[in-house]
N, C-alpha and C positions, 0 to 999 in steps of 0.2 A: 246429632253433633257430638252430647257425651259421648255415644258407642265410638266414635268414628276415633275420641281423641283416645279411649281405653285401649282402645284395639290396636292403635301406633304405639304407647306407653307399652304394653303387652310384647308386645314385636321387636321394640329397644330392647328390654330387659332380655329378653330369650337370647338375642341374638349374645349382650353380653355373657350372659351364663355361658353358652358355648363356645364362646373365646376363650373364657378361662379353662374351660373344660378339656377344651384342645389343647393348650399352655400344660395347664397340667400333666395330661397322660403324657407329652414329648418331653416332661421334664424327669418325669416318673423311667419312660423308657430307655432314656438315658444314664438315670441312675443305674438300675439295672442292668443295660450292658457296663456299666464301670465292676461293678460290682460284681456278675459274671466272670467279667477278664481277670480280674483280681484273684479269684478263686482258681481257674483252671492254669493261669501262668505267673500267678504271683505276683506281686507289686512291680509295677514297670518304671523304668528313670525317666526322668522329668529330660523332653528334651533340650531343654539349659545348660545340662551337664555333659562333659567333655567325650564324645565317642572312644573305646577303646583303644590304644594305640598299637602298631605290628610290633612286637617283642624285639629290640637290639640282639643282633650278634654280637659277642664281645670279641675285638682278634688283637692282639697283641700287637705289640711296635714294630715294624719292621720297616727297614731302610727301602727308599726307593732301590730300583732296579739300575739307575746308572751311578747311584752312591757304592752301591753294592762291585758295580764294573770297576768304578775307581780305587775301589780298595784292593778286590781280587788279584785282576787281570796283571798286572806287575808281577804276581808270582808264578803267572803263568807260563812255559814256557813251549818251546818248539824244541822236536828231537827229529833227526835225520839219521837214520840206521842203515848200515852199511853188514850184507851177510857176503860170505864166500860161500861157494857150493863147487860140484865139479863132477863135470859129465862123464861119459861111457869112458874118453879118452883122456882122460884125467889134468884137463884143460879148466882152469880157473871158470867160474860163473861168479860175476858179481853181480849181488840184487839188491837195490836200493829202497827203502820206504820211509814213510814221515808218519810223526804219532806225536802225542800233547804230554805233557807231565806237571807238576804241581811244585813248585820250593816249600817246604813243609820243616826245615828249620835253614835259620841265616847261613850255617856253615858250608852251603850247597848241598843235602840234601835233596834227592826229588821224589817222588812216588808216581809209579806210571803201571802199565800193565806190563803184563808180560808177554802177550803176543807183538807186541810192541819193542821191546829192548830181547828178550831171553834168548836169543837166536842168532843177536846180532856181533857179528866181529869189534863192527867200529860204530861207538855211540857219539854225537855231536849234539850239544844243548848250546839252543841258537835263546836269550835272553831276551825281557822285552828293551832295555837301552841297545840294542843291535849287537850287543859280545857276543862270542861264542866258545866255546869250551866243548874240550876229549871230556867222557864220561868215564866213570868207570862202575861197572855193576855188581854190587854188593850182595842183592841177595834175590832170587827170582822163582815163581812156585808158578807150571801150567794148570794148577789144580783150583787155585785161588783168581788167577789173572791177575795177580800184583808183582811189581817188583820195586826195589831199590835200587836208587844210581844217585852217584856221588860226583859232582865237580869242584877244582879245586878254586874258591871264590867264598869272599868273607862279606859279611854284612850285606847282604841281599836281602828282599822283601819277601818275607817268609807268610805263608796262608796260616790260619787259625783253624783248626781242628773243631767240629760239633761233634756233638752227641747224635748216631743216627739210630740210637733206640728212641728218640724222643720225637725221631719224624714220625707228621702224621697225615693221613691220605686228604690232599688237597690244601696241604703247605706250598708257598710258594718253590720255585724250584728253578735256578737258572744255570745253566752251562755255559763252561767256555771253554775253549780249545783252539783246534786248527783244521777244520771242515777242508778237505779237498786238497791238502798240500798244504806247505808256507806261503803261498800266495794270499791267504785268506787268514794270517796269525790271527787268535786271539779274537776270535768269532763268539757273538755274546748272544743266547737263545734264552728265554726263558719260559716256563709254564709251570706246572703244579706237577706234584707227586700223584703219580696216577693210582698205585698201589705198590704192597709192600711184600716181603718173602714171597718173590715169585721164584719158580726155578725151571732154569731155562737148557735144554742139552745145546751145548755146544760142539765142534772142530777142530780142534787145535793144531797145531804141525805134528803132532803125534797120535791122536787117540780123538775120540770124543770124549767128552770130560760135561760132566751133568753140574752145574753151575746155579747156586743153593743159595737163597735167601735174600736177590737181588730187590733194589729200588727199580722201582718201574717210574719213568719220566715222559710227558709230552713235550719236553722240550727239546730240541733237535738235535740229532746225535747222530753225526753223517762220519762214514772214512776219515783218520785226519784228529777227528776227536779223543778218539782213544786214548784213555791215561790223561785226559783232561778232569778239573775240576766239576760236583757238583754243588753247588753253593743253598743256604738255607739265608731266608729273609733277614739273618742277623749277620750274614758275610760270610758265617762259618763252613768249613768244607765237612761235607754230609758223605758223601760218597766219592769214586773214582767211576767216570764214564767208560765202560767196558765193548757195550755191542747194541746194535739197532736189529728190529723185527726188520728183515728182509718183503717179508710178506705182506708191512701195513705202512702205513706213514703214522710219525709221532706214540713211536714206542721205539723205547728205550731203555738201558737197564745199568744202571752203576749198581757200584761193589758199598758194601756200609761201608764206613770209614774206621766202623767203629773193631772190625776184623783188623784192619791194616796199623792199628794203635801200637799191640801189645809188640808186632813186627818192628814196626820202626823205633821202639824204645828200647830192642834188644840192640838194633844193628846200631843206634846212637849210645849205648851202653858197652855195646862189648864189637862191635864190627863185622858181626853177623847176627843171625836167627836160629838156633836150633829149634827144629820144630818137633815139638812132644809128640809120640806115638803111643797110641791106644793099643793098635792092634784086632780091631773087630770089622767086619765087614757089614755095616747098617743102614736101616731107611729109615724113615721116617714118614709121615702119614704123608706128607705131600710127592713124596718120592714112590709113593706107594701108587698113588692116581698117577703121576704121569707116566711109571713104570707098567701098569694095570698090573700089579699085583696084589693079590688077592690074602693081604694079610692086617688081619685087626687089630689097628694102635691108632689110639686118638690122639697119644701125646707120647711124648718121649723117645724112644730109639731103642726101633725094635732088632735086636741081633741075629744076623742071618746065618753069622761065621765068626770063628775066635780062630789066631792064627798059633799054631803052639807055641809055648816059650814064649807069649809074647807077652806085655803086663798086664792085657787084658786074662789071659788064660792062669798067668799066677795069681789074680785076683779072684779067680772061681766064677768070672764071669763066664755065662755055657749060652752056647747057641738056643734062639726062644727067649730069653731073659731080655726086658725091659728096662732101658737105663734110663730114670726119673732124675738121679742131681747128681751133679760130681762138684765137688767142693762147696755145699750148702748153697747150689745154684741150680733153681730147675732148669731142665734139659728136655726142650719143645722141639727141637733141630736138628739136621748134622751141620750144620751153619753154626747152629748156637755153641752146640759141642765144642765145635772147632774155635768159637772164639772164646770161652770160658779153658778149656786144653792151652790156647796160646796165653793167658796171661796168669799160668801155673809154673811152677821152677822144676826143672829135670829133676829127678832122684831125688824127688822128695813125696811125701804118702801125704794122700787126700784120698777124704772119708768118697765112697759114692753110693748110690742108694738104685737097688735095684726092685721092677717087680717080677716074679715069679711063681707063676701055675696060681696065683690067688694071693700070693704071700709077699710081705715088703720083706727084705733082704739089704743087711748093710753091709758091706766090707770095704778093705782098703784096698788102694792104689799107688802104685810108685808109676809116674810116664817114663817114659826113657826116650832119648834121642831117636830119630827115625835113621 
């Protein structure tokens, strides 16, 4: 009977020993993997604490798109252009067209293109209160697609000028104009800036003409639009709607705005634009791929041709020669050129910097009227 009760006592105890012994090694192996993890990935966060959060875009204040319409679109207007022409038998042809233009100061000023007005006999600026008004055009370049036209009307709703060196790809971006005729005034599209200094060959009534530096836009830009505004998230007008890919839907291409500045502070100054002449015949790297010419410049304007006598040629600039700055403004363009050239004063010297066969090169400049 003792043996029987030693041998259950014996039996309890074992079996507890190996509880704990089990207890143990699961708490043991435990430790262990903490301990492990700890070393090959470093001390891990408690999960209590707040998971990561995705990083904020920061985007600046910009007006809705129909605060943005109610501001604009008043300075919008409608143009009806009227050309003569005249056949074998020397018999009148009249051709009529419709195009968009912008009031860019109160005293009727407008800015529109110039396949738009540059051709036409008789200009008509149809307003948004229903007036309409004779134009008269002031200053018109097929080389830019801008021009100037003047009606006589006071205190109108004048657009605010942006900066369109400060667009940046996939800014807001809204147009307005006149898609398809007058039937359709004041048509509001908007999207984003698709990209920037694109350069596109154009057609013009005379020539094809290679068209440098444009805003590319997905926002709709049909016949009609031309010489309409393109507006940036803060109201202000960024560029001038020029011409649509033929080839795609939702590409589009305005003019900077920032070219057409120096223009219309002369013709609000003095009543015209004399436009500065260089005198060089030149590409630039972008004009270089679409041209496929096979010439090596990553920046600046590279010179193909000096025309004699001209103030490129009294300046010593020579065919080959790199033009880097003209007036302590570098010079990445013929775009840029041209807009840095427009807001310089005739007959007067600025410094420019040239490179040549490995060497920088300074001399001066006088522009002269073209």
């Amino acid at each position: 009977m003792q043996n029987e009760k030693y041998s259950r006592k014996s039996s309890s105890e074992f079996k507890k020993i190996l509880m704990v012994a089990v207890l143990c090694s699961f708490i043991g192996a435990l430790a262990a993997a903490i301990i492990t993890t700890s070393i090959l990935y470093g001390r891990q966060p408690s999960s209590d604490k707040t998971a990561p959060q995705t990083p904020k875009v920061i985007q600046t204040q910009e007006q809705p798109i129909p605060a943005i319409a109610r501001e604009v679109t008043p300075a919008v207007v409608g143009i009806a252009t009227a050309s003569i022409d005249y056949d074998f038998f020397y018999r009148p042809i009249r051709t009529e067209a419709v195009g968009s233009g912008v009031i860019v100061n109160a005293d009727g000023y407008i800015i529109t293109n110039d396949h738009v007005v540059g051709n036409a006999n008789e200009i008509t600026v149809f307003l948004y209160d229903g007036r309409k008004y004779r134009a008269k055009r002031l200053y018109t370049d097929p080389e830019l697609d801008l021009a100037v036209i003047k009606i006589n009307a006071k205190n109108l709703t004048a657009a605010r000028l942006g900066d369109s060196d400060k667009v940046v790809v996939g800014d807001l971006a809204v147009a307005i104009g006149n898609p398809l005729g007058l039937t359709l005034q004041r048509t509001v599209t908007a999207g984003i800036i698709s990209a920037k200094g694109r350069t596109v060959m154009v057609r013009d009534r005379r020539d094809e003409v290679l068209m440098q530096d444009l805003i590319q836009t997905d926002a709709s830009i049909n016949p009609g639009n031309s010489g309409g505004p393109l507006v940036n998230g803060s109201g202000e007008i960024i560029g001038i709607n020029t011409i649509k890919a033929s080839q795609a839907e939702a590409i589009g291409f305005s003019i900077p705005v920032n070219i057409a500045k120096p223009i219309l502070k002369s013709v609000l100054e003095k009543g015209r634009f004399d436009k500065p002449y260089l005198g060089i015949e030149g590409i630039d790297k972008d004009m270089a791929k679409l041209m496929n010419v096979n010439i090596n410049v990553d920046s600046g304007i590279y010179v193909v041709d000096v025309e004699k006598d001209s103030p490129a040629d009294g300046a010593g600039i020579k065919k080959g020669d790199i033009i880097i700055k003209l007036a302590g403004t570098r010079i990445d363009s013929m775009a840029k050129l041209r807009q840095v050239m427009y807001n310089l004063d005739i007959n007067k010297k600025y410094d420019m910097e040239l490179y040549r066969k490995g060497s920088h090169i300074r001399t001066k400049i006088v522009l002269a009227p073209r």
